[in-house]
N, C-alpha and C positions, 0 to 999 in steps of 0.2 A: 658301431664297430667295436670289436672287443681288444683288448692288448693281444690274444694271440691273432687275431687274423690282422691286425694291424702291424705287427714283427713277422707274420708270414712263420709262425714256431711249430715247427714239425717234429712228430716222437722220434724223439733221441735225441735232439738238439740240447747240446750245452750252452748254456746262458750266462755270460761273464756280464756283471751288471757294473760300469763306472762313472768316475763322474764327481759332482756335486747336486743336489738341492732335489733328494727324495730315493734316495736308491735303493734304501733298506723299506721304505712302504711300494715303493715299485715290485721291490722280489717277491713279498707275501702277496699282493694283489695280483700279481702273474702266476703264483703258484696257489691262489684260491681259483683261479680260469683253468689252470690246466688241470690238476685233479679233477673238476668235473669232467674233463672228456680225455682226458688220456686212457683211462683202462691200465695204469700199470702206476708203481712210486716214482711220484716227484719229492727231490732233495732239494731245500734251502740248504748253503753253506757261505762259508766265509775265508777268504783267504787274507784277512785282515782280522779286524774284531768289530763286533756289533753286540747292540745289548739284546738280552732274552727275548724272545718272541711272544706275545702275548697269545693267551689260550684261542683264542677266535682265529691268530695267525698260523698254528699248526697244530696236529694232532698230538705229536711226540717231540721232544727237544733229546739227542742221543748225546752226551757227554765222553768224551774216552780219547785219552790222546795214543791209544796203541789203534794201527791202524789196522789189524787183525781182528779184532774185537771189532770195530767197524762195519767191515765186511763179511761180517760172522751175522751180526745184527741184523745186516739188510739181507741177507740170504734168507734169513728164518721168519724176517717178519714185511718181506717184500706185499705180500699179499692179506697181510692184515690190515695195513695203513698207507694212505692214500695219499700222506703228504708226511714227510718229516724232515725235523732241522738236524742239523750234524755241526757239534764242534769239537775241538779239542780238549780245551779247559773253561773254567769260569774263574776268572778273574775276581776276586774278592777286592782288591784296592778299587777299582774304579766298577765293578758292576757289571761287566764286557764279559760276551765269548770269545775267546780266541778261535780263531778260525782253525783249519785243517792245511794239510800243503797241498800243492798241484799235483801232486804224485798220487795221492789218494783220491782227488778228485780222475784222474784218471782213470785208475782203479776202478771206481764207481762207475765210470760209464760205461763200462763194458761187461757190467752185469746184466745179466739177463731179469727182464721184470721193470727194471728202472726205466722209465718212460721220459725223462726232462730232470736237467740237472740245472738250479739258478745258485749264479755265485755273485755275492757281495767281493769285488776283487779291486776295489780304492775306499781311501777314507778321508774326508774332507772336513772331519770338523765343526757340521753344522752351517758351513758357510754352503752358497747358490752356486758358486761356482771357483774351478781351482785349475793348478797346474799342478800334474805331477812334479815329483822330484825322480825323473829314470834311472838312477842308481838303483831307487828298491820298488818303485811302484809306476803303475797296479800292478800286481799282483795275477796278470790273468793265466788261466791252465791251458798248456796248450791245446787240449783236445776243444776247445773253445767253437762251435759252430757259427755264434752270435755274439757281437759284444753292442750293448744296449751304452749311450755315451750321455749319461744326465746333465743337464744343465738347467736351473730356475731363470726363468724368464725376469724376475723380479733382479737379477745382479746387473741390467741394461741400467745403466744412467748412474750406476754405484761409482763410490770413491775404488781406484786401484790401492788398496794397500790391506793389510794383516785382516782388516774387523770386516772385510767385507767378501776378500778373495783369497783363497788357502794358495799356499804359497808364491806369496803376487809379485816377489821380487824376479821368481820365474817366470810369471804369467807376462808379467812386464817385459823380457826380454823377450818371450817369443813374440810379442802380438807388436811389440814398436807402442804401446801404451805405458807412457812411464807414469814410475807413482805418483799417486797427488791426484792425476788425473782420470777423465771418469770414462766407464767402460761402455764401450761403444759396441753395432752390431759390429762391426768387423774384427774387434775385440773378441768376441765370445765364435764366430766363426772359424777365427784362425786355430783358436786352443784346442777345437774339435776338427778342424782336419788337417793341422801341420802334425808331421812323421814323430815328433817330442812330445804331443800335445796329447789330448786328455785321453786320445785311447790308441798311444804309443804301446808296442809287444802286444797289439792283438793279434795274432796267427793270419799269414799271408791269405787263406783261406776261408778265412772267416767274413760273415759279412758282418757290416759298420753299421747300426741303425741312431743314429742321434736321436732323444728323449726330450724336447722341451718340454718344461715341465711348469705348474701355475699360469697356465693361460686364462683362468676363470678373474686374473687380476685384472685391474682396469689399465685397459690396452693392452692387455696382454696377449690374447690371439693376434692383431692387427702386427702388434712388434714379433711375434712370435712367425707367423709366414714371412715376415721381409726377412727375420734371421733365416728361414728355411730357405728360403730364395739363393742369400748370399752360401752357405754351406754346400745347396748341391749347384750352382756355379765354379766352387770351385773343382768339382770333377774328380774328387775323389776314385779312385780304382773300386773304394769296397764299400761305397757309399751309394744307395740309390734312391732311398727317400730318406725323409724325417716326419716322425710322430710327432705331433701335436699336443697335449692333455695339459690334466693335474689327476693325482694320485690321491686326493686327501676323499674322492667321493667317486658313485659312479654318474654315470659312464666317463669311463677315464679318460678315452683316446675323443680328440676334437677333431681333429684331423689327420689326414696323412696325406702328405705331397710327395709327389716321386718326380723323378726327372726323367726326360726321355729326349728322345733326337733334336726335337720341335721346342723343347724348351718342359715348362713343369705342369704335370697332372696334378689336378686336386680329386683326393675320394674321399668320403667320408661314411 
């Protein structure tokens, strides 16, 4: 099964990608699947910062923080290129692109030509797994049809604090896991489907697809379905399966569980 028929991604679907533990090799790997079959430009973007894409990860990298020239760009070269990343600036201190605003991501999807829009829309630091802070993030646009909710299989059994969980002082309040102590599945369940948690300001509309991710670790499929178990029990409104994988090879997707009347489907 491939990442788009496993997210179920149909042309014109915007893709708000969040999360912890793979999100920026999730988006390039989702937007090497859909350029093959889309017929029209798929956009990487960033509504945070990520570092530069590597030549294998896209065709063009577009630079410009006037949002004019943006859309000047993709009008003219919609049908040259098959896949391109869009930022604002390049950050010289740290090596980063700065992302674009949701406004321009907006913009963008209602041009004609553009086939699938993925957005890098949290930042975690490097760590498997986090709590937003909901004053500024994520970051997601609202035209959003999808939001993809990362989390690394490998943060199960980890210490609650700084070196292991992006902002855990938060994480710790939502989930009743205080720090010190080690994070449990009901831990990593609650952060992806309480109203605060990792894909809080997704668009009422939108559907919830949770991403485990590093299942190829040892026990990591086995711990990876009993998280999937706990997640769609709790009956999320926008939530109806959860993907399975890891991002670092193919074939990505391991499985995909969906929930139904009767209790949970496995397809693979």
């Amino acid at each position: 099964m491939t990442l788009t028929e496993a997210f179920d991604i149909k042309i014109r679907d915007v893709i708000s990608i969040v999360g912890a533990g793979g999100k920026t090799t999730l988006m390039f790997a989702l937007a090497r699947e859909l350029t093959k079959g889309a017929g029209g430009l798929v956009i990487t973007t960033t509504t945070t910062k990520i570092f530069p894409p590597a030549e294998s990860d896209t065709q063009y990298v577009l630079v410009s923080p006037d949002k004019d020239e943006i859309m000047d760009f993709v009008l003219k070269n919609r049908s040259e290129y098959g896949h391109i990343t869009i930022a604002s600036e390049f950050i010289a201190s740290t090596g980063k692109l700065k992302g674009i605003d949701p406004e321009t991501v907006w913009s963008l999807g209602r041009l004609k030509g553009v086939s699938n829009i993925i957005v890098e829309a949290d930042g975690a630091a490097n760590r498997p797994l986090k709590a937003p802070n909901t004053d500024f993030e994520p970051v997601i646009p609202e035209n959003s049809s999808l939001v993809i909710a990362v989390v690394g299989i490998d943060s199960l059994g980890s210490i609650m604090d700084d070196q292991h969980v992006f902002r855990s002082e938060i994480a710790a309040r939502l989930t009743g896991t205080a720090l010190g102590e080690r994070v449990t599945l009901n831990t990593i369940a609650v952060l992806l489907t309480h109203g605060s948690g990792i894909a809080c300001g997704a668009p009422s509309n939108a559907r919830i697809i949770p991403f485990i991710n590093k299942v190829d670790l040892p026990d990591g499929f086995k711990d990876a379905k009993a998280l999937a178990g706990r997640i769609l029990a709790a009956r999320h409104q926008q939530i109806d399966r959860v993907v399975l994988g890891h991002v670092k090879f193919e074939p990505y997707v391991t499985e995909v569980i969906k929930s139904s009347f009767d209790g949970l489907v496995t397809s693979q």
